[in-house]
C-alpha positions in Angstrom: 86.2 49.8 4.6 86.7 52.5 7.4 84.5 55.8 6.5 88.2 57.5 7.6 89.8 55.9 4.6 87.2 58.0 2.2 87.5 61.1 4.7 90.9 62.7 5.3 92.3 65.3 6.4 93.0 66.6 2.7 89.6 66.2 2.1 88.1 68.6 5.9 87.5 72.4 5.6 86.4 72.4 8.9 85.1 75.8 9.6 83.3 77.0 6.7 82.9 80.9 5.4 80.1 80.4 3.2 76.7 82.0 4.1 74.8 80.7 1.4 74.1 76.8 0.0 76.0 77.5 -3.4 78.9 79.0 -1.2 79.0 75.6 1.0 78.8 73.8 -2.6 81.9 75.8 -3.8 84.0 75.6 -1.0 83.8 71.7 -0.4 84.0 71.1 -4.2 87.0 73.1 -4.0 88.5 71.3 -1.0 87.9 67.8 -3.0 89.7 69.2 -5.7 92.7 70.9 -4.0 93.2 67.0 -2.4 93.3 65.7 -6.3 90.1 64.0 -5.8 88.3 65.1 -9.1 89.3 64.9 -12.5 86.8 67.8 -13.7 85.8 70.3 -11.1 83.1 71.9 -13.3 81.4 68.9 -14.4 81.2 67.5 -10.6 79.8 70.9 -9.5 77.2 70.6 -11.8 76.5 67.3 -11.0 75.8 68.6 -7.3 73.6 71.1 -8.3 71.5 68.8 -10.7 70.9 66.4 -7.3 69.9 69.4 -5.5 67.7 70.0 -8.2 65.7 66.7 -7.7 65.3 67.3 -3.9 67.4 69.3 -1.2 70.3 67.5 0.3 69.5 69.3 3.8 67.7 66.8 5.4 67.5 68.3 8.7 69.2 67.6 11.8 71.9 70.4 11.0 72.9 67.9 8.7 73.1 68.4 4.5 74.8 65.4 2.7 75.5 66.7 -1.0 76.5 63.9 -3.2 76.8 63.1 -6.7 78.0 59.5 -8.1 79.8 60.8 -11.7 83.1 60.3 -14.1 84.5 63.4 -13.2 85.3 61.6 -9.5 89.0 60.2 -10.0 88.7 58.2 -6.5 85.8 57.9 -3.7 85.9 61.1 -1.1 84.2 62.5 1.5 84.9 66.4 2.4 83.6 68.0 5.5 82.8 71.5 6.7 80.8 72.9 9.1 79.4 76.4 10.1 78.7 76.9 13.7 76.2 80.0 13.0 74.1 77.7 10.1 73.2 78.2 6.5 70.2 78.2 5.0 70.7 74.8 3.0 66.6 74.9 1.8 66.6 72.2 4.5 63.5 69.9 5.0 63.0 71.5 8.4 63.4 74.5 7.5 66.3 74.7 10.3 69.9 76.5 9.1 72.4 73.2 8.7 75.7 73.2 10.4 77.3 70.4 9.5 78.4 69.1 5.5 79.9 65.8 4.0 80.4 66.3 0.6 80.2 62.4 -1.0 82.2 62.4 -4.1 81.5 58.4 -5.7 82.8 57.6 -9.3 80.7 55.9 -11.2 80.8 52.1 -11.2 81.9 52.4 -7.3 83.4 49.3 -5.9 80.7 47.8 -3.5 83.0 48.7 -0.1 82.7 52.7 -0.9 79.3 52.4 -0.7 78.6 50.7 2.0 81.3 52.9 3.8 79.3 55.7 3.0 75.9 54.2 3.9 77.3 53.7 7.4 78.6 57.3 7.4 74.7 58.3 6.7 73.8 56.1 9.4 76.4 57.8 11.7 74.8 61.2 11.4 71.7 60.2 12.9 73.2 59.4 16.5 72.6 63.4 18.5 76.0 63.0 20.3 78.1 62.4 17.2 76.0 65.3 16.2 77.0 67.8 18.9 80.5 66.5 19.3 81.2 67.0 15.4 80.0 70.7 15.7 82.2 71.6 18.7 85.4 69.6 17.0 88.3 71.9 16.9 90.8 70.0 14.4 90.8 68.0 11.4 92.4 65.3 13.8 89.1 65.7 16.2 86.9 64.8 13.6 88.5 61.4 12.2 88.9 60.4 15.6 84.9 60.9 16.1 84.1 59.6 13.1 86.1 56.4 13.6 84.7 55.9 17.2 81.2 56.3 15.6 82.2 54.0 12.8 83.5 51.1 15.4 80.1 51.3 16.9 78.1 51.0 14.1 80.0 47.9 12.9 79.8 46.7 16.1 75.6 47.6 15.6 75.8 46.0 12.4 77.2 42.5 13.2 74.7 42.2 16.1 71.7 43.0 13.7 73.3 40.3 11.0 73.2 37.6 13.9 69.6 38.7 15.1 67.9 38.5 11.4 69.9 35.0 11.3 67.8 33.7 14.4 64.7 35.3 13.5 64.9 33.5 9.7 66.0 30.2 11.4 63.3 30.3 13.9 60.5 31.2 11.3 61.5 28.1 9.4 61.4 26.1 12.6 57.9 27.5 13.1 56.4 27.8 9.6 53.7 30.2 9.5 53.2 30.8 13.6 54.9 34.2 12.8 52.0 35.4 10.8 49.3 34.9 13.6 51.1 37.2 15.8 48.8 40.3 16.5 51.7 42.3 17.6 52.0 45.6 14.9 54.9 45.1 12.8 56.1 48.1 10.1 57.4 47.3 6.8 59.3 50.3 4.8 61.5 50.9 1.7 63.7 53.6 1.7 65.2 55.0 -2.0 66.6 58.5 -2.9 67.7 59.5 -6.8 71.2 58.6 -6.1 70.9 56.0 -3.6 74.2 56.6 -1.7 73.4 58.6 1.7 69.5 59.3 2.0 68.4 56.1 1.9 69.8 55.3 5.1 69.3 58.2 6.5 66.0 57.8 6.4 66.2 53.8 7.2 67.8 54.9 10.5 65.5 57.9 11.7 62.3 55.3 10.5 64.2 51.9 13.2 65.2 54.8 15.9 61.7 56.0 16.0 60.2 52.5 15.6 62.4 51.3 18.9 61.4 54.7 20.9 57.5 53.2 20.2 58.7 50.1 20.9 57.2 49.2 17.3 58.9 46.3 15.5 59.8 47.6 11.8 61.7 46.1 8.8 63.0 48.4 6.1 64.3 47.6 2.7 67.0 50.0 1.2 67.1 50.2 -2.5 70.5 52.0 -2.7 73.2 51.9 -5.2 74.7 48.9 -3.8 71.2 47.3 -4.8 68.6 45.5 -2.7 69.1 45.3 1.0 67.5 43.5 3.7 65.1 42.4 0.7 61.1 42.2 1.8 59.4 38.3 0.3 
């Protein structure tokens, strides 16, 4: 599924007035509902605020990625906003955020929502998509980044698929001659309370730092579509 099938142009505020976090909340709740998205506004905002409650959805970057996975979702959305002088979003950097993607999942969420929305988490860690997001000028500009970004990360996806194919053949081939290797090798699982956007998030920023050390890293996500790339 394309992330731009979830994210629409009914569903962008682009340029946000809100100078506060529950003002952002608001105003992209609002924009979800205005495109028929939610079948109870109230009981969705609430649900936003409960995940904030467990840990801030600001996870630095710029970025904040509220979400909430609940009944009151008639279909799977995505709403975007952004604010070119920040908000103070509580984020973990303690940096003002600039750019929001509201994820709106109804519960029991077919499988190809979810991973759409994992690889619009993904997305968000690349700097350019970053910068080119912030200085987009129409709703039009943004699903054409987005889908460039998304073509990309298939394109990254297919090519990891194929590698972790070769590297599981050629440890059968080899039997235990992997495990002698003194070379350091990281192993990581990544899990947030609702398991749709954080978790790879963080499975991202963990393999983009790992390649910059030239460290070799494997990460488990335990996400709402389950177990992924499963550790033995």
């Amino acid at each position: 599924m394309r992330i731009t099938e979830l994210l629409t142009k009914s569903t962008i505020a682009m340029d946000l007035s809100a100078t506060d976090k529950n003002g952002v909340i608001d105003e992209l709740v609002n924009q979800l509902d205005k495109a028929g998205k939610l079948s109870d506004i109230t009981q969705f905002k609430e649900a936003i605020h409960n995940r904030e409650s467990q840990s801030t959805t600001g996870i630095g970057e710029g970025i904040a990625i509220p979400h909430a996975k609940v009944a009151a979702v008639k279909s799977p959305a995505i709403a975007f906003g952004k604010s070119k002088a920040g908000v103070d979003y509580q984020s973990l950097d303690g940096q003002p955020a600039h750019l929001f993607f509201m994820i709106a999942a109804p519960e029991g969420g077919a499988q190809t929502h979810l991973d759409a929305l994992a690889k619009l988490s993904g997305i968000l860690m690349d700097d350019k998509v970053r910068e080119n997001l912030l200085h987009a000028n129409s709703p039009e500009e943004v699903l054409q980044i987005i889908d460039n970004a998304d073509d990309e990360a298939t394109k990254e996806e297919e090519k990891e698929a194929q590698e972790q194919e070769a590297a599981t053949a050629g440890a059968a081939t080899a039997g235990t001659a992997t495990q002698n290797s003194n070379e350091p090798y990281v192993l990581a699982v990544t899990a947030c309370p609702t398991g749709i956007a954080h978790t790879y998030m963080a499975r991202d920023a963990l393999k983009k730092q790992a390649d910059k050390m030239g460290v070799k890293i494997k990460v488990e996500t335990n996400g709402s579509g389950g177990i992924k790339n499963h550790l033995t």
